[in-house]
C-alpha positions as CSV (number, residue, x, y, z in Angstrom):
1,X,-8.8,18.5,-115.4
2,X,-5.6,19.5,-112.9
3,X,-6.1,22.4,-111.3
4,X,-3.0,23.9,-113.0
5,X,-4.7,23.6,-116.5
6,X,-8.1,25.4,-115.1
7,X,-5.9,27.8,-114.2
8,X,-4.5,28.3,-116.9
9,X,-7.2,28.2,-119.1
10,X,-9.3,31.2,-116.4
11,X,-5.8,33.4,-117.6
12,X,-6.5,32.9,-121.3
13,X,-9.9,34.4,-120.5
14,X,-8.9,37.1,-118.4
15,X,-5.9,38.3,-121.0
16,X,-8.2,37.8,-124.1
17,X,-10.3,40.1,-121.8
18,X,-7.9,42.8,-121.8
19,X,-8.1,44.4,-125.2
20,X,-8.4,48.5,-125.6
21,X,-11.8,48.2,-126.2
22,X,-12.5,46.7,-122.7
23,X,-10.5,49.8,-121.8
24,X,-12.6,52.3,-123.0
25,X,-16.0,50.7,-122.2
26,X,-14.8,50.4,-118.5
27,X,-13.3,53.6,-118.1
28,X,-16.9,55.3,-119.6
29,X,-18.7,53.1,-116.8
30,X,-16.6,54.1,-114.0
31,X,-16.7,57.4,-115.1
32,X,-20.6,57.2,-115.0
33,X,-21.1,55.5,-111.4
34,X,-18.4,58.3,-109.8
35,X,-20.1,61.1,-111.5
36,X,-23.6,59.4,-109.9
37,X,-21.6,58.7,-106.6
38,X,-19.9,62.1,-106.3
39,X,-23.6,63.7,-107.0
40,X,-25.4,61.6,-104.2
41,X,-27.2,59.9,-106.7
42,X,-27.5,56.2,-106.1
43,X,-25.9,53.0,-107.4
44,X,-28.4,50.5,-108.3
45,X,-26.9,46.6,-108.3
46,X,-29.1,43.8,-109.5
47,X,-28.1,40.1,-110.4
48,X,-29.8,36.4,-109.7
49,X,-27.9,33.7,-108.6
50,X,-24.2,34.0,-108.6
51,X,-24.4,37.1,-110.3
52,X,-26.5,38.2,-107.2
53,X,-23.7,37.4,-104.8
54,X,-21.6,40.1,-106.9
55,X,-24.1,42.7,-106.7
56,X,-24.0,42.4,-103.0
57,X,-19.9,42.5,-103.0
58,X,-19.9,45.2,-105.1
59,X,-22.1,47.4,-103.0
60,X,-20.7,46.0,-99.9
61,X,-17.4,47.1,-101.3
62,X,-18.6,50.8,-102.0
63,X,-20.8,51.4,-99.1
64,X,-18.4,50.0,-96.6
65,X,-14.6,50.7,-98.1
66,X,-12.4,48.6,-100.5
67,X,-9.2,50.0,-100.2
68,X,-9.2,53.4,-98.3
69,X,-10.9,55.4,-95.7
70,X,-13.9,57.7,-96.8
71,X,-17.4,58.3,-96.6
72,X,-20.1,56.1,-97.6
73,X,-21.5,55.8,-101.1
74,X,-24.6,55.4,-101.7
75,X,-24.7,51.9,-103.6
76,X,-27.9,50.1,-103.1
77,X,-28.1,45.8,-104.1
78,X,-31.6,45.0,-105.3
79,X,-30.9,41.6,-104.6
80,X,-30.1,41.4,-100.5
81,X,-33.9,42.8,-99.5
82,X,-35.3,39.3,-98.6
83,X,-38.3,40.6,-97.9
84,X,-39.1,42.6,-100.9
85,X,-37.8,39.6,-103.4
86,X,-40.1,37.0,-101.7
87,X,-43.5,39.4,-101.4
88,X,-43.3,41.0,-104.8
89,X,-42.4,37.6,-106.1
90,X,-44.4,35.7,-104.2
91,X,-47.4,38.2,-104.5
92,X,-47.1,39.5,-108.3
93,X,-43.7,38.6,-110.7
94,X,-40.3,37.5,-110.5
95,X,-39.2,39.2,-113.9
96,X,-40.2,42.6,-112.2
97,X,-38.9,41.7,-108.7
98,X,-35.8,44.5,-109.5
99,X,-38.0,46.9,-111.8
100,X,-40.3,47.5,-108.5
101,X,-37.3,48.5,-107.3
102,X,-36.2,51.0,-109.5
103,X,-39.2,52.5,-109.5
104,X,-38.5,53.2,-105.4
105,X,-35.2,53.7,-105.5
106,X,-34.1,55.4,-109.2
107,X,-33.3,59.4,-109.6
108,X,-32.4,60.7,-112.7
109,X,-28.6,61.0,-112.8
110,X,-27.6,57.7,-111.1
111,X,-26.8,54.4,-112.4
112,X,-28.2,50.6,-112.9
113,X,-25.2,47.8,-113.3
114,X,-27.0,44.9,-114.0
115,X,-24.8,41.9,-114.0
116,X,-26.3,38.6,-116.2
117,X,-24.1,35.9,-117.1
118,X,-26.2,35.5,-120.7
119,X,-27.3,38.8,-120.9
120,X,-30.6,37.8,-120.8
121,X,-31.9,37.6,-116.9
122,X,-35.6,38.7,-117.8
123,X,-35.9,40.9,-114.4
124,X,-32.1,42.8,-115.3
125,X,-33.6,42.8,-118.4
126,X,-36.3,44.9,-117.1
127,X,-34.9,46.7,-114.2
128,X,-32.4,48.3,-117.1
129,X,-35.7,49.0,-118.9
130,X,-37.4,51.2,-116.2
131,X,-33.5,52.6,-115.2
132,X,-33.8,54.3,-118.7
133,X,-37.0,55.5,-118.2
134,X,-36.1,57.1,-115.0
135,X,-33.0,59.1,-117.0
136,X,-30.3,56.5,-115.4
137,X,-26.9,55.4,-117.2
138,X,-26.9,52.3,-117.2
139,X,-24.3,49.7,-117.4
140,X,-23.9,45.9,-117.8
141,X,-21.4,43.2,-117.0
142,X,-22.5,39.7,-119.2
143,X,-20.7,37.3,-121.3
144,X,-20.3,37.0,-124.9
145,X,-22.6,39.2,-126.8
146,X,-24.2,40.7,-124.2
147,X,-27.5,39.1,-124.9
148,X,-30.9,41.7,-124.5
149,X,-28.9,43.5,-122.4
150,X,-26.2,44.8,-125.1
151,X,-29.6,47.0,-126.6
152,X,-30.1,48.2,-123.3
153,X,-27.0,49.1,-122.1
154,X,-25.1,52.7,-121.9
155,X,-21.7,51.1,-121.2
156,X,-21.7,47.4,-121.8
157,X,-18.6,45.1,-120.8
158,X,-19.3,41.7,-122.6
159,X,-16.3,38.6,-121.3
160,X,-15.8,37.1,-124.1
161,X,-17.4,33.4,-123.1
162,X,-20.3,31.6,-123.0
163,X,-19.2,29.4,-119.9
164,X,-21.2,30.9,-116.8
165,X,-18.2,29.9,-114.2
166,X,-15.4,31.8,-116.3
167,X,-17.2,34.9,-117.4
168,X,-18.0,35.1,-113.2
169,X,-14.2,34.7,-112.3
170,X,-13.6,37.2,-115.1
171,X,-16.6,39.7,-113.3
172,X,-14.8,39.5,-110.5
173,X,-11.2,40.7,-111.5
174,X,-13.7,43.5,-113.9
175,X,-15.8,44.4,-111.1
176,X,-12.7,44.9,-108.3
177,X,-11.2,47.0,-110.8
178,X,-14.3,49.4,-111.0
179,X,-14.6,49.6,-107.1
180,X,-10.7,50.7,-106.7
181,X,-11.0,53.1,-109.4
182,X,-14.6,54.6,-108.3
183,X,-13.4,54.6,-104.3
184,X,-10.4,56.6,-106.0
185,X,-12.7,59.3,-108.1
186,X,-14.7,59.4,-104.7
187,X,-12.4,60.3,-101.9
């Protein structure tokens, strides 16, 4: 395949991806992590893999700046602590690795994104699990369907795919838009 035509093919993605519906679900989750943001209340961001790398952009992006000058935000990743992913894995459970750290991190009022691909990342899985029970919003970026996560999420956005290297170029266009649009609810 020319480069042109997976070009072409990553547009089709991203405009089938901008329906109303998309929209609205986006506009309640960015609504949600400003409200947290503006509270001091944190922004939890979990992921594995790729998905990972996105959680730490994202809260790079937020605690550092995207677009303008302003304070911090408090946006944690719960996949950058080498230290806590390799012990509590190493020492108890991978599935639980970002559960543990919800349970040290969470407060009542902030927010879990947990991003997944399938939808169905047993440990986002989880962490979204103990979010809830800690009285957090949460919210999910996955492909098609949304997977276990869709039951678990407050606000999910589901790309309409099943092919892990499009939905992730499609999370990144979704997931640029929420940081300029929180960074602007957050000045």
């Amino acid at each position: 395949m020319a480069l042109s035509s997976h070009l072409t093919a990553a547009a089709a993605l991203i405009q089938r991806s901008a329906t109303p519906e998309f929209d609205e679900v986006t506009e309640r989750a960015v609504a949600a992590i400003a409200e947290a943001l503006r509270n001091d209340r944190p922004l939890l961001v979990c992921g594995n893999g790729g998905s990972a790398a996105d959680a730490m952009h994202i809260t790079g992006e937020l605690v550092g700046r995207f677009l303008k000058e302003r304070r911090a935000l408090k946006a944690i990743c719960l996949s950058s602590n080498a230290a806590v992913l390799t012990a509590w894995s190493n020492d108890y459970d991978y599935a639980t690795v970002f559960s543990r750290q919800v349970e040290a991190y969470a407060a009542s009022g902030g927010v879990l994104f947990g991003i997944s691909t399938s939808g169905n990342s047993k440990n986002v899985v989880n962490a979204l699990q103990a979010a809830r029970a800690a009285g957090m919003t949460t919210v999910g970026l996955t492909g098609e369907g949304g997977g276990k996560m869709a039951d678990l999420c407050d606000h999910l956005i589901a790309v309409p795919s099943r092919h892990t290297p499009d939905i992730q170029q499609v999370h990144l266009c979704i997931y640029h838009y929420i940081c300029e649009m929180v960074e602007a609810r957050c000045l």
